[in-house]
C-alpha angles and dihedrals in degrees: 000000000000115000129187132250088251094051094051082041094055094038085059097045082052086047088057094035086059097040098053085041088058096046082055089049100053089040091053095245100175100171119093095205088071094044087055097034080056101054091032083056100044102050092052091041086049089045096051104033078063088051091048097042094039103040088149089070098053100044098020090241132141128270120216130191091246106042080049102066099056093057088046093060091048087059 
């Protein structure tokens, strides 16, 4: 069975959903605003920790060794 890009996107943010749901659960994290404080944050910081990291992709410019490491370090 063939599945898309988006399917296997959206399996792997339920993955993390579930993960961080689980954390809350074992440290006794009752409160529903930091559950959702916690996905909301992951998934921007992820977004743009890519865009950061894999500018190239974004503006179709070279990447150099050099200019890849300071990026890097912002990360």
């Amino acid at each position: 069975m063939k599945h898309a890009l988006g399917s296997d996107l959206l399996l792997a943010i339920k993955y993390m959903f579930g993960f961080l749901d689980e954390q809350a659960d074992r440290h006794q994290i009752p409160d529903a605003d930091i559950h959702h404080t916690w996905k909301k944050n992951c998934l921007l910081l992820c977004f743009w920790l890519n865009m950061i990291k894999n500018r190239q992709v974004l503006f179709n410019i070279y990447k150099s060794s050099s200019t890849d490491a300071c990026p890097s370090v912002l990360a």
